[in-house]
N, CA, C, O and CB atoms as a CASP TS submission, in Angstrom:
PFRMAT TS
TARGET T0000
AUTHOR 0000-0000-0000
METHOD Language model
MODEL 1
PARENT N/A
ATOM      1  N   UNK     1       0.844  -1.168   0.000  1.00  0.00           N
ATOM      2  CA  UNK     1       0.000   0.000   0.000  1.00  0.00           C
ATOM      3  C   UNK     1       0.894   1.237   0.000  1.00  0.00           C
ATOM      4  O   UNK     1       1.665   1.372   0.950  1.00  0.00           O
ATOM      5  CB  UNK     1      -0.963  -0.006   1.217  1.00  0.00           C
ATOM      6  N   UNK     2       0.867   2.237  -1.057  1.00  0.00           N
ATOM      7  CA  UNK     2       1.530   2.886  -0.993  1.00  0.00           C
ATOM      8  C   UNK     2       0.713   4.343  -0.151  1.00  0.00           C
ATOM      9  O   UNK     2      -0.517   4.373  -0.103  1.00  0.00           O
ATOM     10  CB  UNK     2       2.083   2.823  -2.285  1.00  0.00           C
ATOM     11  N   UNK     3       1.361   5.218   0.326  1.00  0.00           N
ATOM     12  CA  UNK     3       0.827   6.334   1.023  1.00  0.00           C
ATOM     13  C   UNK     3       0.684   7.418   0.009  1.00  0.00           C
ATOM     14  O   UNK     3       1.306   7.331  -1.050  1.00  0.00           O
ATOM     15  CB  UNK     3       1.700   6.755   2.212  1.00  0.00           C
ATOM     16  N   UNK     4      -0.229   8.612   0.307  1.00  0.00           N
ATOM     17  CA  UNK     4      -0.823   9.998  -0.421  1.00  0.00           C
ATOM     18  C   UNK     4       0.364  10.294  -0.424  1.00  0.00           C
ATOM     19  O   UNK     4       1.117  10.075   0.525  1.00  0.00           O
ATOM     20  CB  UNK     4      -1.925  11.131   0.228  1.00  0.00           C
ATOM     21  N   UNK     5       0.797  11.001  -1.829  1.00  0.00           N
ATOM     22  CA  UNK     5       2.045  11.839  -1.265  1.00  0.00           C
ATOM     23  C   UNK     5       1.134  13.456  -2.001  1.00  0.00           C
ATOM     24  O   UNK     5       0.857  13.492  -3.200  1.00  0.00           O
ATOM     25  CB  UNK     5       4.138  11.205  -2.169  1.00  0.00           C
ATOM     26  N   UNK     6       0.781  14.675  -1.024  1.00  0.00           N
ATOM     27  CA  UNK     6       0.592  15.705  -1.213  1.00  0.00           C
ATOM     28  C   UNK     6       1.554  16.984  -1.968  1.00  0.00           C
ATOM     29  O   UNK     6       2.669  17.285  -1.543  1.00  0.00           O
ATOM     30  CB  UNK     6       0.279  15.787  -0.193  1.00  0.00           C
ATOM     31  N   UNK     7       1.228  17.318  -2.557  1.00  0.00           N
ATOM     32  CA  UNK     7       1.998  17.989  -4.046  1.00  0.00           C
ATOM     33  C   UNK     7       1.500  19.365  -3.376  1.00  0.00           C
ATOM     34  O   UNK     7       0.332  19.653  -3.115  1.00  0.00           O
ATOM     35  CB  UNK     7       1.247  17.496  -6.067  1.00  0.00           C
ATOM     36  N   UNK     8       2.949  20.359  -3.096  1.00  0.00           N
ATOM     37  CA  UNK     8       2.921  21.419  -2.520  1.00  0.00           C
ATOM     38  C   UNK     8       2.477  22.724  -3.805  1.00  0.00           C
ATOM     39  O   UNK     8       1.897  23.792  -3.607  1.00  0.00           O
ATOM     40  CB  UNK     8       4.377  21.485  -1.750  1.00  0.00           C
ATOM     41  N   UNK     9       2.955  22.195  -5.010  1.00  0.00           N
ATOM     42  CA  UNK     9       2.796  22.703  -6.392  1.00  0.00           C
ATOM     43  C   UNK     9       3.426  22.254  -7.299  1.00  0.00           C
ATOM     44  O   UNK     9       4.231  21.353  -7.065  1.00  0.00           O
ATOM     45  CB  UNK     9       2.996  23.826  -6.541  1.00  0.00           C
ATOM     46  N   UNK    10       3.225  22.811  -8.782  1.00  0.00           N
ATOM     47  CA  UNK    10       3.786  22.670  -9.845  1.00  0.00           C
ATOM     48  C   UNK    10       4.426  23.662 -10.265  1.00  0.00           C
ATOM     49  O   UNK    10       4.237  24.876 -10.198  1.00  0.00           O
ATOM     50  CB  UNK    10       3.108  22.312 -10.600  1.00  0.00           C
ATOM     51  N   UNK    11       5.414  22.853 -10.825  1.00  0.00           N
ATOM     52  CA  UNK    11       6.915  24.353 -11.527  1.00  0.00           C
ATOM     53  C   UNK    11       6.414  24.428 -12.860  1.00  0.00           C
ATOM     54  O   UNK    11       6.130  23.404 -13.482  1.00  0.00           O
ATOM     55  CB  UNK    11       9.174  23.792 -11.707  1.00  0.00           C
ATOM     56  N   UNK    12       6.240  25.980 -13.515  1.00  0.00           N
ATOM     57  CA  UNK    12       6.247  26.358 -14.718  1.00  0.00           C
ATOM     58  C   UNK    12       7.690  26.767 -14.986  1.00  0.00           C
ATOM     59  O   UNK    12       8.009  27.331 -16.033  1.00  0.00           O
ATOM     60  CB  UNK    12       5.243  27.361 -14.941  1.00  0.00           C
ATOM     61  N   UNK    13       8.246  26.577 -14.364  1.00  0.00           N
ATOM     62  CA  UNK    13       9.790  26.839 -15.304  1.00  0.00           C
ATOM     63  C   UNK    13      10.773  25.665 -14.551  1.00  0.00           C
ATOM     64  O   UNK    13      10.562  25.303 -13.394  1.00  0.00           O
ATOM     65  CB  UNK    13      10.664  28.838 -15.038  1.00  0.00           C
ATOM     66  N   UNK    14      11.910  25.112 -15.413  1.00  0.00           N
ATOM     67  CA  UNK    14      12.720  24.389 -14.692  1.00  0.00           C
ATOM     68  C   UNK    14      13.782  25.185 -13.562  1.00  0.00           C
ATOM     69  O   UNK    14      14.175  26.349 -13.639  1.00  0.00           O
ATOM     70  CB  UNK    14      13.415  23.636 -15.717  1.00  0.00           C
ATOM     71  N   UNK    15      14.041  24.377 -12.714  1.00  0.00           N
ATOM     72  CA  UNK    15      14.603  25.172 -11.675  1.00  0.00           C
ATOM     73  C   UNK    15      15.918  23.890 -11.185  1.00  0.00           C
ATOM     74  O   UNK    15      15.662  22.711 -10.939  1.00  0.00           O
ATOM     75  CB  UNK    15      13.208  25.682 -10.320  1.00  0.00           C
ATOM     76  N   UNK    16      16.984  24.379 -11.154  1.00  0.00           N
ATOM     77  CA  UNK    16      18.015  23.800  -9.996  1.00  0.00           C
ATOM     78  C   UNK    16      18.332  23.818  -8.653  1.00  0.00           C
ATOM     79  O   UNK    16      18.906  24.744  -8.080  1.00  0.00           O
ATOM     80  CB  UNK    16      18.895  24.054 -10.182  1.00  0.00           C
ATOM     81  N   UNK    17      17.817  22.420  -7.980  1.00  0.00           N
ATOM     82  CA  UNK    17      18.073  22.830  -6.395  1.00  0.00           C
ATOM     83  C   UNK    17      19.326  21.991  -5.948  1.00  0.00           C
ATOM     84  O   UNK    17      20.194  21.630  -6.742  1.00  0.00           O
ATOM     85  CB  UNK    17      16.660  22.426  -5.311  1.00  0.00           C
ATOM     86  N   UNK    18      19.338  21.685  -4.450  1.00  0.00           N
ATOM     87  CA  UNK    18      20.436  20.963  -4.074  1.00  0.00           C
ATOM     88  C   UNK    18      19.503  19.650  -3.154  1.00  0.00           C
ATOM     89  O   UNK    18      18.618  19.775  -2.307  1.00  0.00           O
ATOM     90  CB  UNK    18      21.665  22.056  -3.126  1.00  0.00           C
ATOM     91  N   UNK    19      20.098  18.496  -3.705  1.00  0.00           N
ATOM     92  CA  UNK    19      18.936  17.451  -3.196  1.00  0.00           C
ATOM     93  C   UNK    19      19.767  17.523  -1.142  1.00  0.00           C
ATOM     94  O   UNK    19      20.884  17.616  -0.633  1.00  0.00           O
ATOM     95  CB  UNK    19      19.100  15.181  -4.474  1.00  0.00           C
ATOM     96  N   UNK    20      18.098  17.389  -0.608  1.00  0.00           N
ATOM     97  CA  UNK    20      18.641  17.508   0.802  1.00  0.00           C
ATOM     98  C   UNK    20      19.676  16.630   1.713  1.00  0.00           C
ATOM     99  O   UNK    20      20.162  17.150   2.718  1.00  0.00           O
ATOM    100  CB  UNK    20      17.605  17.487   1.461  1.00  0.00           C
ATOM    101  N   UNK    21      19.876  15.818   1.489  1.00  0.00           N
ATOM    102  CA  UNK    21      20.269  14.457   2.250  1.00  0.00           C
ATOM    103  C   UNK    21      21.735  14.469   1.789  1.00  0.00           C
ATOM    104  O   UNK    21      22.600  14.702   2.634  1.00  0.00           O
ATOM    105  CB  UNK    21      19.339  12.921   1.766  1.00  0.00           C
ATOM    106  N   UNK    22      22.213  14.147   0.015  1.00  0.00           N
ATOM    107  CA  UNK    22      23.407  13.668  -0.789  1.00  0.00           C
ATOM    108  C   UNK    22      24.070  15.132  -1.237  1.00  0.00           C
ATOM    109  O   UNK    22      25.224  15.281  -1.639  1.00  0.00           O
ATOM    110  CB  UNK    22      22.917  12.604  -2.206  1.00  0.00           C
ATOM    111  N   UNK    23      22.869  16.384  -1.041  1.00  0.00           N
ATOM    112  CA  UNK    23      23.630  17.468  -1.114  1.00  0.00           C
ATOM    113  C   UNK    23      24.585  17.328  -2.743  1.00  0.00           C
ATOM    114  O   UNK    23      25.758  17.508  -3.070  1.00  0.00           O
ATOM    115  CB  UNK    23      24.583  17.477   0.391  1.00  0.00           C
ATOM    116  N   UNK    24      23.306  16.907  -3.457  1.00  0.00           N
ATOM    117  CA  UNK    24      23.859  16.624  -5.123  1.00  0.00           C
ATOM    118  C   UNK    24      23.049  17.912  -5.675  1.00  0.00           C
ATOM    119  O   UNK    24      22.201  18.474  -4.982  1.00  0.00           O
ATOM    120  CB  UNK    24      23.270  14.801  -6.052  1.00  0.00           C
ATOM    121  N   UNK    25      23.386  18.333  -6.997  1.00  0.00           N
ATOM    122  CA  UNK    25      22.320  19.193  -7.729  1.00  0.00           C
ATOM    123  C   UNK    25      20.934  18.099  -8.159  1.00  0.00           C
ATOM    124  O   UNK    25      20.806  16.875  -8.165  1.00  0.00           O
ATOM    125  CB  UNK    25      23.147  19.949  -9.287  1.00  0.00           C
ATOM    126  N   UNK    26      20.396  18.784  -8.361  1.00  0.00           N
ATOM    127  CA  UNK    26      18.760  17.837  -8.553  1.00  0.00           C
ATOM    128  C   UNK    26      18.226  18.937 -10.098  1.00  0.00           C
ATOM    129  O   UNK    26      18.602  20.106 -10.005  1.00  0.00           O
ATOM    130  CB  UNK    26      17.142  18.117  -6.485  1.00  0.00           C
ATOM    131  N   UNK    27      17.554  18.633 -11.179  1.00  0.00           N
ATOM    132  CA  UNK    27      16.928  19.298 -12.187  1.00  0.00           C
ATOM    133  C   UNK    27      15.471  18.640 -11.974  1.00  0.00           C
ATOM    134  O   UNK    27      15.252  17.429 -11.964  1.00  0.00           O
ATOM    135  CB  UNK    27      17.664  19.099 -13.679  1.00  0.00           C
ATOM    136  N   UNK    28      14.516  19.662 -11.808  1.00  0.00           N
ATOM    137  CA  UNK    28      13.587  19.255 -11.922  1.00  0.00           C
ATOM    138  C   UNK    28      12.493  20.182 -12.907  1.00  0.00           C
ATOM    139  O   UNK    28      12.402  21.409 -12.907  1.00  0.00           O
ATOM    140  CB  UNK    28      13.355  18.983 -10.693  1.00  0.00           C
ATOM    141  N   UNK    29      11.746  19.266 -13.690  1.00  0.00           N
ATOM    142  CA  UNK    29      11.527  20.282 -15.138  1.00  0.00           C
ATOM    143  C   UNK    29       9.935  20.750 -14.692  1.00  0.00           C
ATOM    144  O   UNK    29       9.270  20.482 -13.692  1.00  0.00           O
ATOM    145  CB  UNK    29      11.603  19.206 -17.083  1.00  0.00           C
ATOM    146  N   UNK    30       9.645  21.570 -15.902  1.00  0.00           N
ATOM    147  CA  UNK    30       8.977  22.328 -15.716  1.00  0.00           C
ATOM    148  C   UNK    30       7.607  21.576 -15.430  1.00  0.00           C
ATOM    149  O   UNK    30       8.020  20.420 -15.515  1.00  0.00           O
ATOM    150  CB  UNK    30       9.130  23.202 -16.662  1.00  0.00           C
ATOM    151  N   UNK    31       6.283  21.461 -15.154  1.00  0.00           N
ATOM    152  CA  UNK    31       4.991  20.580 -15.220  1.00  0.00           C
ATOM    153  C   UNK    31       4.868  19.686 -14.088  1.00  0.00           C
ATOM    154  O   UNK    31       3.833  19.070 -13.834  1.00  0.00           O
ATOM    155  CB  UNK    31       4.939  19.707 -16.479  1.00  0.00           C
ATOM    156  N   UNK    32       6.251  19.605 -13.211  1.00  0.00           N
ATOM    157  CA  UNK    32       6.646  18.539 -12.342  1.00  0.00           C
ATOM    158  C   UNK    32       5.990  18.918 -11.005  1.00  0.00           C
ATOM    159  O   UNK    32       6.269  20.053 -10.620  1.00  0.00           O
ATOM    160  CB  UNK    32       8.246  18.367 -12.251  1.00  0.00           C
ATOM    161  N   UNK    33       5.033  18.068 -10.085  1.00  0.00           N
ATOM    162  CA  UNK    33       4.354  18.451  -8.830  1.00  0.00           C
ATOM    163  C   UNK    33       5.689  18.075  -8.162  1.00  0.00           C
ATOM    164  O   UNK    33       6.424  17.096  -8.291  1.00  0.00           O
ATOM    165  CB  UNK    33       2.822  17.632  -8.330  1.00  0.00           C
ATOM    166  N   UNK    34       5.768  19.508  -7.185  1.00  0.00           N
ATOM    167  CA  UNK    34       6.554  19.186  -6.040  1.00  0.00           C
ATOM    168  C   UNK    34       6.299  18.705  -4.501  1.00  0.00           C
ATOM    169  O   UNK    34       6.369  19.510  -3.572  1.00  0.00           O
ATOM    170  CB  UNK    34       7.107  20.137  -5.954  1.00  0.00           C
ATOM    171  N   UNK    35       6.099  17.790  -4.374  1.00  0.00           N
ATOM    172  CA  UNK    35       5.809  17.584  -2.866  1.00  0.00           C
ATOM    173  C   UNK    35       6.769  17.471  -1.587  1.00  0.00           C
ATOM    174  O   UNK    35       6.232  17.217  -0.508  1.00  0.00           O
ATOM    175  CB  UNK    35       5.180  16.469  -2.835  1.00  0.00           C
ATOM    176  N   UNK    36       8.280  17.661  -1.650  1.00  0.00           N
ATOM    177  CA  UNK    36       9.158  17.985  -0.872  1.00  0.00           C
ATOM    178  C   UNK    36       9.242  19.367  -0.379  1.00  0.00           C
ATOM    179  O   UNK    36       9.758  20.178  -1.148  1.00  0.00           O
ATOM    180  CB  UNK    36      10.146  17.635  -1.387  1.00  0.00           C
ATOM    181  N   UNK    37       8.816  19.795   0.798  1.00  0.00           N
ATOM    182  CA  UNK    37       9.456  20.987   1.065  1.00  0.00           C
ATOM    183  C   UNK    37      10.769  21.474   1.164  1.00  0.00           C
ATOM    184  O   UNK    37      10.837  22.691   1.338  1.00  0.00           O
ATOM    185  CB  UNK    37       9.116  21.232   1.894  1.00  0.00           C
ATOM    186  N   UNK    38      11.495  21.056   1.121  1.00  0.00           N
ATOM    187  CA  UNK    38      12.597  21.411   1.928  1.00  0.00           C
ATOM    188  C   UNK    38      13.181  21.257   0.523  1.00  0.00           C
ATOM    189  O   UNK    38      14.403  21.399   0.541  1.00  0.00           O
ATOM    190  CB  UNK    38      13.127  20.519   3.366  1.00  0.00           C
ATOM    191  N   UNK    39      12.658  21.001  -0.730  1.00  0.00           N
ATOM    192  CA  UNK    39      12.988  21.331  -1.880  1.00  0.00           C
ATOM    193  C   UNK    39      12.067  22.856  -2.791  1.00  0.00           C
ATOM    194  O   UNK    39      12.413  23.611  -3.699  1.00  0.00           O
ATOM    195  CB  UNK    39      12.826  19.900  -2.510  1.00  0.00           C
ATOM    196  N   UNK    40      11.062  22.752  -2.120  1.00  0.00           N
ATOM    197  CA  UNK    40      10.279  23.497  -2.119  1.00  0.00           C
ATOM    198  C   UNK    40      10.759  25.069  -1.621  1.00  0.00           C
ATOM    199  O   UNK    40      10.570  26.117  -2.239  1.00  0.00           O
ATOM    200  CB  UNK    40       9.360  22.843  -1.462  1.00  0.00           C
ATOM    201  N   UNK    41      11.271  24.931  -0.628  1.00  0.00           N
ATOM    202  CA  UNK    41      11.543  26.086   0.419  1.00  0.00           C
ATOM    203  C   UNK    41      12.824  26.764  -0.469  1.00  0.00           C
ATOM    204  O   UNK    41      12.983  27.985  -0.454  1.00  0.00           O
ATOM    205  CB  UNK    41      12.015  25.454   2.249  1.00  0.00           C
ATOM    206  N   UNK    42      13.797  25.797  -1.308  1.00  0.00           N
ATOM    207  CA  UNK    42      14.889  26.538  -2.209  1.00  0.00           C
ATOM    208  C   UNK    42      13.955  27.104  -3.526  1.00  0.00           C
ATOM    209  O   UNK    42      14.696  27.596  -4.377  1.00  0.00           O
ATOM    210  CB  UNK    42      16.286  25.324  -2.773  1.00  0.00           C
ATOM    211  N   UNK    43      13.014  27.138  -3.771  1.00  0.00           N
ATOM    212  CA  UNK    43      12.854  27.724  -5.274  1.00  0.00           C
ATOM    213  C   UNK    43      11.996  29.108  -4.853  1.00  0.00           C
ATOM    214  O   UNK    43      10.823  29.233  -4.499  1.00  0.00           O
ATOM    215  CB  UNK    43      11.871  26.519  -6.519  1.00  0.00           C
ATOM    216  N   UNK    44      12.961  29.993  -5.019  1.00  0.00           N
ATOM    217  CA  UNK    44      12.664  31.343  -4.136  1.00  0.00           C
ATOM    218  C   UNK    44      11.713  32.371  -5.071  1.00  0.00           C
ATOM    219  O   UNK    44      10.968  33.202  -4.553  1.00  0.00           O
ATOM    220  CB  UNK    44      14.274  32.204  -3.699  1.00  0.00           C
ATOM    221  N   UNK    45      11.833  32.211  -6.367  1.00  0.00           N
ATOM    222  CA  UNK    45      11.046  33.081  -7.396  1.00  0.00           C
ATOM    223  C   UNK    45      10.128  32.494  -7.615  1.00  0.00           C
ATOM    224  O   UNK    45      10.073  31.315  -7.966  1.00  0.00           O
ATOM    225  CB  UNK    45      11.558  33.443  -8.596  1.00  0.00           C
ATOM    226  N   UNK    46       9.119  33.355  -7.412  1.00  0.00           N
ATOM    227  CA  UNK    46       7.693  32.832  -7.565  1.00  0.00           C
ATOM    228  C   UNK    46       7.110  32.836  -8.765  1.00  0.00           C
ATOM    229  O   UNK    46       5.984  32.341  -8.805  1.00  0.00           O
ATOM    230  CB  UNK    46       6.832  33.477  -6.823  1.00  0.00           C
ATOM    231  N   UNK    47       7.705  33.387 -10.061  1.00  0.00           N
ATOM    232  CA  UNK    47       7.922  32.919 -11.362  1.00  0.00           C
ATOM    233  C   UNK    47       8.091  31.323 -12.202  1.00  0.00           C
ATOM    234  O   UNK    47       7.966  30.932 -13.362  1.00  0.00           O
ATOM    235  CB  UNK    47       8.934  33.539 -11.491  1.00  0.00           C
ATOM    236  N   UNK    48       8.488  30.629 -10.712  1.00  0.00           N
ATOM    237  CA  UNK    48       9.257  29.193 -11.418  1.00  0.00           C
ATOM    238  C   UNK    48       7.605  28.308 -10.526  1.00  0.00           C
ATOM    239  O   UNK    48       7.403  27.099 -10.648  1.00  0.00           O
ATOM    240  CB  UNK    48      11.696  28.577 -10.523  1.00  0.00           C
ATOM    241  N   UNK    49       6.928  28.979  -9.944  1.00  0.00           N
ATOM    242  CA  UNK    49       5.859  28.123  -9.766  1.00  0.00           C
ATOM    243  C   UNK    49       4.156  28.828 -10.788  1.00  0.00           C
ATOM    244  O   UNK    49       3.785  29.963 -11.089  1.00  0.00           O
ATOM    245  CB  UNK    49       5.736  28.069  -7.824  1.00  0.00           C
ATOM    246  N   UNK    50       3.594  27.495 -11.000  1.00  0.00           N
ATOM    247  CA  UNK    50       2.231  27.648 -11.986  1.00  0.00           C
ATOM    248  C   UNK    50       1.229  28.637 -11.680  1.00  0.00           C
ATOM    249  O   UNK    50       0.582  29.200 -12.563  1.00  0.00           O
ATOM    250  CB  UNK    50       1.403  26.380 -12.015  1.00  0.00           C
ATOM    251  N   UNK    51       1.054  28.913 -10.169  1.00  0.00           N
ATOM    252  CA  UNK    51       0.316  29.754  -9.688  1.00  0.00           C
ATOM    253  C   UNK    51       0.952  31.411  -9.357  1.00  0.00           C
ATOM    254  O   UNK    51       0.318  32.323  -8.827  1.00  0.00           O
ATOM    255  CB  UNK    51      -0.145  29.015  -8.570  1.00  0.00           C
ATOM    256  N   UNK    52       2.906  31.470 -10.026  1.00  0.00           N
ATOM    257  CA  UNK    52       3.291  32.576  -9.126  1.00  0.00           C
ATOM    258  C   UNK    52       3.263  32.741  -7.803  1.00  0.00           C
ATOM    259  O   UNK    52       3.500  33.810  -7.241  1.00  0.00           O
ATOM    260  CB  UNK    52       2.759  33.425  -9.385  1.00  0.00           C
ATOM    261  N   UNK    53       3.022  31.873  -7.348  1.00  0.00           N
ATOM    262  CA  UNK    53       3.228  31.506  -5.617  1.00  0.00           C
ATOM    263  C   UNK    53       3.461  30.748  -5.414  1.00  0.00           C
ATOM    264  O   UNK    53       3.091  29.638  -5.797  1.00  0.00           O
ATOM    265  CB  UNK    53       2.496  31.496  -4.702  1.00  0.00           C
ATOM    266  N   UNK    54       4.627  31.280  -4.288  1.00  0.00           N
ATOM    267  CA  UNK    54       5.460  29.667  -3.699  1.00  0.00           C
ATOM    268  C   UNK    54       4.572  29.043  -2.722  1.00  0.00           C
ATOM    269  O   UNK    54       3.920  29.833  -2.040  1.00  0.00           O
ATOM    270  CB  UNK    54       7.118  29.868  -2.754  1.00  0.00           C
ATOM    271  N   UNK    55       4.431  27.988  -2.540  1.00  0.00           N
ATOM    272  CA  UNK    55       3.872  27.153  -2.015  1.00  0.00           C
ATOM    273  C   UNK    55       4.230  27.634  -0.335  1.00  0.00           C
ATOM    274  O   UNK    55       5.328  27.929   0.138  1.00  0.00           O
ATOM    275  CB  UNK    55       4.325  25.762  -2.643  1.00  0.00           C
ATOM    276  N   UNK    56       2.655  27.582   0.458  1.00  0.00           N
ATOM    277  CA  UNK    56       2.926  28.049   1.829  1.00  0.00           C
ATOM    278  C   UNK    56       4.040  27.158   2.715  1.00  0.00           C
ATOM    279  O   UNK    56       4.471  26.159   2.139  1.00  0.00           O
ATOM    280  CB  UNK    56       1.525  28.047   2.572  1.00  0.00           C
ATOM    281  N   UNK    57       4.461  27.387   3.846  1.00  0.00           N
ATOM    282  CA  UNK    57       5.026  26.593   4.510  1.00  0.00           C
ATOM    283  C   UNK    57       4.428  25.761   5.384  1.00  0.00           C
ATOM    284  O   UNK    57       3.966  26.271   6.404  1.00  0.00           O
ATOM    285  CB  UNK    57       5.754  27.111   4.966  1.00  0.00           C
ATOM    286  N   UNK    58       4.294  24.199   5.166  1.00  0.00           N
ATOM    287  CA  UNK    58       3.360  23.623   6.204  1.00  0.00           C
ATOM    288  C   UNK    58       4.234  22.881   7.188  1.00  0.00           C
ATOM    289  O   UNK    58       3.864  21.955   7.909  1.00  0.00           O
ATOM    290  CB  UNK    58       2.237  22.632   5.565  1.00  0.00           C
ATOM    291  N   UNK    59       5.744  23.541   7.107  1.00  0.00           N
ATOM    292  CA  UNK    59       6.820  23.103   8.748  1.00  0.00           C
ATOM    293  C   UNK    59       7.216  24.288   9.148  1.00  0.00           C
ATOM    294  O   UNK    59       6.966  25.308   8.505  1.00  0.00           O
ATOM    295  CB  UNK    59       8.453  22.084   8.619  1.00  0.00           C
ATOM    296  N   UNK    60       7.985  24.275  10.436  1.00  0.00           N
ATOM    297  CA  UNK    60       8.376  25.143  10.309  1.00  0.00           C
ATOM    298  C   UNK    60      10.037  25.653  10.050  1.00  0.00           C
ATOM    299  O   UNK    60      10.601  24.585   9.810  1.00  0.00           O
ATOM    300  CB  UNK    60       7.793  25.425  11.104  1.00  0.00           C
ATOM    301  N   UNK    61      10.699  26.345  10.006  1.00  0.00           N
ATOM    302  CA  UNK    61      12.096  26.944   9.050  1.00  0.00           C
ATOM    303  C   UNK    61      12.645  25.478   9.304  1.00  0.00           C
ATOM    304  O   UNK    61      12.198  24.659  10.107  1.00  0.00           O
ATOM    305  CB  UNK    61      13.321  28.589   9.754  1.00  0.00           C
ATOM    306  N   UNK    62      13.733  25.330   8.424  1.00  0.00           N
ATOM    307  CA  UNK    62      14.546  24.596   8.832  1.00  0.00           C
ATOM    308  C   UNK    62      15.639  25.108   9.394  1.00  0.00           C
ATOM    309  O   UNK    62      15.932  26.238   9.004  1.00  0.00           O
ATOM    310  CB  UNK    62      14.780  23.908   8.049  1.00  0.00           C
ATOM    311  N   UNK    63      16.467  24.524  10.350  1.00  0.00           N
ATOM    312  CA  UNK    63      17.702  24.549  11.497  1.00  0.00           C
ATOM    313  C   UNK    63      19.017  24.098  11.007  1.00  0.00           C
ATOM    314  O   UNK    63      19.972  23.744  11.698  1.00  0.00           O
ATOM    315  CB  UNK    63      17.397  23.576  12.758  1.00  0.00           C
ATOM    316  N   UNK    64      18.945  24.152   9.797  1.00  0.00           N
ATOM    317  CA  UNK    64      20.206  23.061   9.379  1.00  0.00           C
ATOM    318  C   UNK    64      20.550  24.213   8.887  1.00  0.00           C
ATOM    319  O   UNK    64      19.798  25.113   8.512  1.00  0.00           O
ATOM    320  CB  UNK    64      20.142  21.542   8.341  1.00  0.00           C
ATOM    321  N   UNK    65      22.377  24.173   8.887  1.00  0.00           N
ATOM    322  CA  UNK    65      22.970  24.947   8.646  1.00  0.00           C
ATOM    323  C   UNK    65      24.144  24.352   7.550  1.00  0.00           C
ATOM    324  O   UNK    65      25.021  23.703   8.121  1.00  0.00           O
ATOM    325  CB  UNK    65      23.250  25.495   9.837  1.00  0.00           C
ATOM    326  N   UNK    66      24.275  24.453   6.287  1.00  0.00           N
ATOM    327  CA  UNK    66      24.639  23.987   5.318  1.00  0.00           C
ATOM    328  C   UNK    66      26.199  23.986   5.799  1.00  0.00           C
ATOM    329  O   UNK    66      26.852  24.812   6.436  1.00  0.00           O
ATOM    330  CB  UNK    66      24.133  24.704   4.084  1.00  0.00           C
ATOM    331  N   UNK    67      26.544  22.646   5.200  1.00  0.00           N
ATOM    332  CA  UNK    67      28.136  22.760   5.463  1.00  0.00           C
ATOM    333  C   UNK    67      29.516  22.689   4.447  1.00  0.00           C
ATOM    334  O   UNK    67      29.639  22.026   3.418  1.00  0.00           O
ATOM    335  CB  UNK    67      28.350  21.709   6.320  1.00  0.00           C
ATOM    336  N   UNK    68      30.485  23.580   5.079  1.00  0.00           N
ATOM    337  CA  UNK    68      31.292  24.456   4.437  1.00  0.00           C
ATOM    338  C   UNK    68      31.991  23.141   3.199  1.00  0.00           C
ATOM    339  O   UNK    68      32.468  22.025   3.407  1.00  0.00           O
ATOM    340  CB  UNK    68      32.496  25.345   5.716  1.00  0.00           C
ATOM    341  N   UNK    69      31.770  23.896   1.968  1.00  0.00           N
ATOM    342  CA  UNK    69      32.449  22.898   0.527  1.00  0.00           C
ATOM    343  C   UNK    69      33.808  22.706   1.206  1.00  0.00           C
ATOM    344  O   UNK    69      34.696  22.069   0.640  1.00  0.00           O
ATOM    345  CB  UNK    69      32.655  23.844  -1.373  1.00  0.00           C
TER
END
């Protein structure tokens, strides 16, 4: 049985983030539902989402503090 996975939005433009965990680049194209926040929370122009709005925040900030290349 697989679980709901809830789709925070869809990207009208492709966007490059940094995947959270492997800290790799990630491409994710344009039409694509996003349901990760914390992938969500990097796509800062509200241009690259279908509605022009970034998707609300349903956690709260994250605490992680990215570490030095």
């Amino acid at each position: 049985m697989s679980a709901a996975v809830k789709s925070l939005g869809v990207l009208a433009a492709t966007v490059h983030v940094l995947d959270p965990v492997e800290r790799i680049p990630v491409v994710l194209l344009a039409g694509e539902h996003v349901s990760d926040p914390v992938l969500a929370e990097q796509i800062t122009n509200p241009r690259c989402w279908e509605s022009e709005q970034p998707p609300a925040q349903t956690s709260k900030p994250s605490a992680r503090k990215a570490n030095p290349a």
